[in-house]
N, C-alpha and C positions, 0 to 999 in steps of 0.2 A: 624638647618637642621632637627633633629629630631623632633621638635613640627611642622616644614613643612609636614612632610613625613606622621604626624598623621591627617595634615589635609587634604590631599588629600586622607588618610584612608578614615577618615570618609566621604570626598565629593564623595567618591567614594559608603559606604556601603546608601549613600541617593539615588545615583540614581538608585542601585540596589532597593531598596525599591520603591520607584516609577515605577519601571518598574515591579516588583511584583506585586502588585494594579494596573497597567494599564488592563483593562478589556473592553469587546467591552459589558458588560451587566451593566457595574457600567460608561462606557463613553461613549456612542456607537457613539455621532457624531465627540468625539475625534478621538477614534479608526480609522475609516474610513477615518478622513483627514489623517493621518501618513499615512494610507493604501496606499492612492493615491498620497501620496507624493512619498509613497516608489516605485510605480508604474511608475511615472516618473521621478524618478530619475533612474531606472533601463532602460527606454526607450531611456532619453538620453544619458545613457552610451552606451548603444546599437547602435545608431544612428552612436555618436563619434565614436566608435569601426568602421566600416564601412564605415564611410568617411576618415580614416584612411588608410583603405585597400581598395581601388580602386577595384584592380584584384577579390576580395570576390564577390563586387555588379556586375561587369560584369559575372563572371561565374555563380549565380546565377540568375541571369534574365534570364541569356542565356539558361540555364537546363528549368527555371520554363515556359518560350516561348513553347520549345522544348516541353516539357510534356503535355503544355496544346493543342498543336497541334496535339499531337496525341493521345489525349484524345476524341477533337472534331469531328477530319477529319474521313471519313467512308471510310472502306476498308475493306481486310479479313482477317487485325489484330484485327479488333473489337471485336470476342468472348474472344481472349487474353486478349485485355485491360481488359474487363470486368471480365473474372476472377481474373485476378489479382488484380483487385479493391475491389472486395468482399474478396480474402484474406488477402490482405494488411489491411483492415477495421475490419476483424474477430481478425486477429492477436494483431491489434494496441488496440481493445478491452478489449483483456483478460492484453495486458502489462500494459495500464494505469491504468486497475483494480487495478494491482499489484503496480503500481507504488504509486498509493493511499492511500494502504494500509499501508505501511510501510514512505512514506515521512512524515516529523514533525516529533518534538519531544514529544510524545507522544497523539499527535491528528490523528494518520492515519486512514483512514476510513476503516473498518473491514470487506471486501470485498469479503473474502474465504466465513464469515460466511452467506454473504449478497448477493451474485452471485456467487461464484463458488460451493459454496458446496453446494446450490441448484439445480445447474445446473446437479452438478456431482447426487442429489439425485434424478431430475428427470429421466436422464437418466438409472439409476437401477432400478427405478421402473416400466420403460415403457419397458425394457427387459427383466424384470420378466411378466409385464402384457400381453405382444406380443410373449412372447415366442422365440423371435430370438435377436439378434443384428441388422438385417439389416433395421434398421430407419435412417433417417434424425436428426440432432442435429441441424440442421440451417436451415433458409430459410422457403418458405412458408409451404410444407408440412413436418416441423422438428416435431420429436416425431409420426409421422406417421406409425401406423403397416402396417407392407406390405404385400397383402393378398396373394400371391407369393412364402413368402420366406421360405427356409426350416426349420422347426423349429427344434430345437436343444432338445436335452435328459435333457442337462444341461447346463445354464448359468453359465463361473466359474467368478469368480472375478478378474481374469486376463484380461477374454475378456472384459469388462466394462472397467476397465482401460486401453484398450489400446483403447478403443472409447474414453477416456476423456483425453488423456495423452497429446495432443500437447495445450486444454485448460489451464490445469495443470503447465506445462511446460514453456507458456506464460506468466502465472500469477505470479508464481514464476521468471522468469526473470524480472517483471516487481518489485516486490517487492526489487531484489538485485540491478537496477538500484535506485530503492527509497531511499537507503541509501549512493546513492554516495553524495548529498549538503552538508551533516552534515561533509564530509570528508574533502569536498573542502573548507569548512569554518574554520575546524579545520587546515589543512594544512599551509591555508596561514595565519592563525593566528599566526603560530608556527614560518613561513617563517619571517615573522613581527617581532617577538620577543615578540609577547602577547599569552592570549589564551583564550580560550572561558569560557560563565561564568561554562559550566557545567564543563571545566575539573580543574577551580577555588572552584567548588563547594567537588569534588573530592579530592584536595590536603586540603581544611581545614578539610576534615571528616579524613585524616591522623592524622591532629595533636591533633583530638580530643581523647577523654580518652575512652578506649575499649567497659566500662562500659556506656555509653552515646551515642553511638554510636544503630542505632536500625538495627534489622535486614536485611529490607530493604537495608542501606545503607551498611553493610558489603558485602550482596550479589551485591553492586554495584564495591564495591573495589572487591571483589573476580574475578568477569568478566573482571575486568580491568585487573587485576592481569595475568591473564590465558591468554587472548589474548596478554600480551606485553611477557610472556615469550615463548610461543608455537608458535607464530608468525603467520605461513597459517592454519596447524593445531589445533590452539584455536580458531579461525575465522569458519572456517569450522564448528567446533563442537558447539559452539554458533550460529552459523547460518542452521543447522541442525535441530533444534529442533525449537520449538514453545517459542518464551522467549521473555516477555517485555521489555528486558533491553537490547536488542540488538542495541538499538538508540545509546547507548556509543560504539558500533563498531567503526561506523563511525569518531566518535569524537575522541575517544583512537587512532587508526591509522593514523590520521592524523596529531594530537598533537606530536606525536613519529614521522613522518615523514615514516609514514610504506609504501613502495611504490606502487602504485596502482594498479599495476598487478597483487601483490601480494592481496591484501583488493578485486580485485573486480574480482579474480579469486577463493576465495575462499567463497565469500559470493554466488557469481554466482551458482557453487559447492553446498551448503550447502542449499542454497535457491531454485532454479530452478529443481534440481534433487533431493534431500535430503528431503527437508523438504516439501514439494508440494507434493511428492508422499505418503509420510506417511499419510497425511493429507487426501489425495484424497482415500488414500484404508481405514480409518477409515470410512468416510464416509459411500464407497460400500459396506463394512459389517453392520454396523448400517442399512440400508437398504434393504438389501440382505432380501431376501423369507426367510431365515432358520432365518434370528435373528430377524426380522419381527414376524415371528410365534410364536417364543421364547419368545419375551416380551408379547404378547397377549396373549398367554398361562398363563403367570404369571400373568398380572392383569385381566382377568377372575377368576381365583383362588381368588385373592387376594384382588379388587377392581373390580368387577365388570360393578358399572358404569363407572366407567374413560374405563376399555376397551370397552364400547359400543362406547365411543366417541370417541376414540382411533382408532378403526376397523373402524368407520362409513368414520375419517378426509382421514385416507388411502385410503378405496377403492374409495374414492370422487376424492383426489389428484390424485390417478391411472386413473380413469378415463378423469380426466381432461388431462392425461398426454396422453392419448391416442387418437388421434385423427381421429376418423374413419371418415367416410361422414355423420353418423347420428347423430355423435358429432356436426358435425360442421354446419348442415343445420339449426338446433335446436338453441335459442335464447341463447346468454352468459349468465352463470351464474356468481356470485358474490360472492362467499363464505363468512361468517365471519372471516377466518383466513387468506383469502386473503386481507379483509380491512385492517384488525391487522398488517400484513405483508407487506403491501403498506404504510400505516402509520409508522411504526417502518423504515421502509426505507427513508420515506422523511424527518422524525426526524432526524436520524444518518446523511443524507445528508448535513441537514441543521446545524445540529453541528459541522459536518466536515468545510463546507465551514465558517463558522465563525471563527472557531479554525484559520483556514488559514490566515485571512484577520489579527486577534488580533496577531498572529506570527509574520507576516509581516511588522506589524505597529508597535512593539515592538522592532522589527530589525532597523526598520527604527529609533525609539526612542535611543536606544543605538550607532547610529552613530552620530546623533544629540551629546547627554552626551559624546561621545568620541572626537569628534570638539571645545566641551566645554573644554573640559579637557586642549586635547593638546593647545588649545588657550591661557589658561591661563600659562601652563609649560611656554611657548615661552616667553610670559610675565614677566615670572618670571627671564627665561634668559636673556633677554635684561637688568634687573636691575642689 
């Protein structure tokens, strides 16, 4: 029994190795068949699922009828539909952003740094350069000075954020929906009687010796620690702040069986109000006219050239930010920080979306290795 027990160790620490090395840049047309395995096999569970529930496919046909009917047909609900469509579209924007940023274990695409926290810095800067609040953030004339409106003694950093606050607010919801999979996977691992490899990875750095153990990994046990005793309030406070390791949220609560009201009431909490807003007024000060002037100041003094370029990317971005009519009659320019910025964007994109595909297909590999497994147990039992 025990030389059995060792072999299944070991048949078990190969396939984790295998699935170590599985890589979409060292296999890529392996990578991509698992992918699309994993994709239909997810579709026809989906299908089953619903040929299952009868009452599911009528009430939804019958909605998706209904909606597209009054989507088409003209009447003098049309300016309703039509707002509602642009905010239902604005909204679902900022949540997938969020939702992006934080889904995967460790591939989420970095979305604050890459659309909202630009968003939120154009917006400060075109309220410092127009002198009021009263612009557009959306739509065709967004960012538009209004030659109208009253202009203000003082922009504070209050009124900025409470022009960015329901983007903010979206984003961050969307990031605390990003970490419900990793829960839902941990959960019914737990429900099972298994668990996932990360909270397998977790119980061996236990039994390892204090001194071997690297810091990394202690602050990995410490997080776990903190959330399984504190419960809503270690969740909150870990979801609060800015922290890479918050992917073992998900995984820790659900492994424990933490109940989800609890996990996606406090991440909600931590994340959507907490930690969105912190993020969003570092921003508006980083940008604000006074710390603006403050850094310039200082590398005038200090470096010179960098504040020529420094001063020059500002009032360039400022203007760009500003869209008067003689902006906009006048031909597009192209900056060079815009290439840079256009490129570093479709890099992160394209890393994201392969991270995705190499997760998925790894998933898909480890249920394969678990089919193996259990095939062989059974086997064992019939002898």
């Amino acid at each position: 029994m025990f030389v059995y027990a060792e072999y299944l160790k070991t048949r078990h620490l190969l396939f984790e190795k295998e699935r170590s090395e599985f890589s979409v840049y060292t296999s890529p047309l392996r990578v991509f068949t698992y992918f699309f395995l994993y994709l239909w096999d997810q579709l026809r569970s989906t299908i089953l699922f619903f040929l299952n529930r009868g009452y599911l496919i009528f009430l939804i046909t019958s909605l998706a009828v209904l909606g597209y009917l009054i989507y088409i047909l003209d009447g003098t609900h049309q300016p309703t539909v039509q707002y509602v469509e642009a905010e239902l579209l604005w909204i679902g924007y900022w949540i997938m952003l969020g939702v992006a940023s934080s889904i995967g274990l460790g591939t989420g695409l970095h979305t604050f740094v890459l659309f909202l926290g630009p968003h939120i810095a154009s917006v400060t800067l075109t309220a410092y350069e127009c002198g009021s609040l009263d612009f557009a953030v959306r739509g065709e004339n967004s960012f538009a000075c209004n030659p109208d409106a009253v202009f203000a003694n003082t922009i504070s950093i209050w009124g900025i954020f409470h022009k960015v606050h329901l983007e903010c607010f979206f984003w961050g919801l969307g990031t605390a929906l990003g970490e419900l999979p990793p829960y839902f996977v941990a959960r019914a691992a737990a429900l099972s009687g298994q668990q996932t490899e990360e909270i397998a990875v977790l119980e061996s750095l236990r039994q390892k010796k204090s001194d071997t153990v690297t810091l990394k990994e202690h602050v990995m046990l410490y997080v776990q620690k903190i959330m399984q005793r504190f419960g809503f309030f270690g969740i909150f406070l870990f979801a609060s702040i800015p922290n890479p390791l918050f992917d073992l949220a998900g995984i820790t609560c659900g492994h424990f069986l933490v109940p989800l009201s609890t996990f996606i009431g406090a991440t909600f909490l931590g994340k959507a109000v907490v930690k969105s807003a912190i993020q969003s007024f570092f921003v508006i000060i980083m940008f604000s006219k006074e710390t603006l002037a403050g850094l310039l100041s200082r590398l005038e003094n200090s470096f010179p050239y960098i504040h020529d370029l420094v001063e020059s990317a500002v009032r360039e971005q400022s203007k760009a930010f500003q869209r008067s009519p003689e902006h906009q009659a006048g031909p597009a320019k192209t900056s060079l920080i815009s290439l840079c910025w256009n490129g570093l964007i479709t890099i992160m994109l394209a890393y994201f979306l392969l991270s995705i595909v190499e997760s998925l297909a790894v998933t898909h590999l480890k249920k394969i290795h678990d089919e193996r497994t259990d095939a062989h147990l059974e086997k064992k039992r019939q002898k």
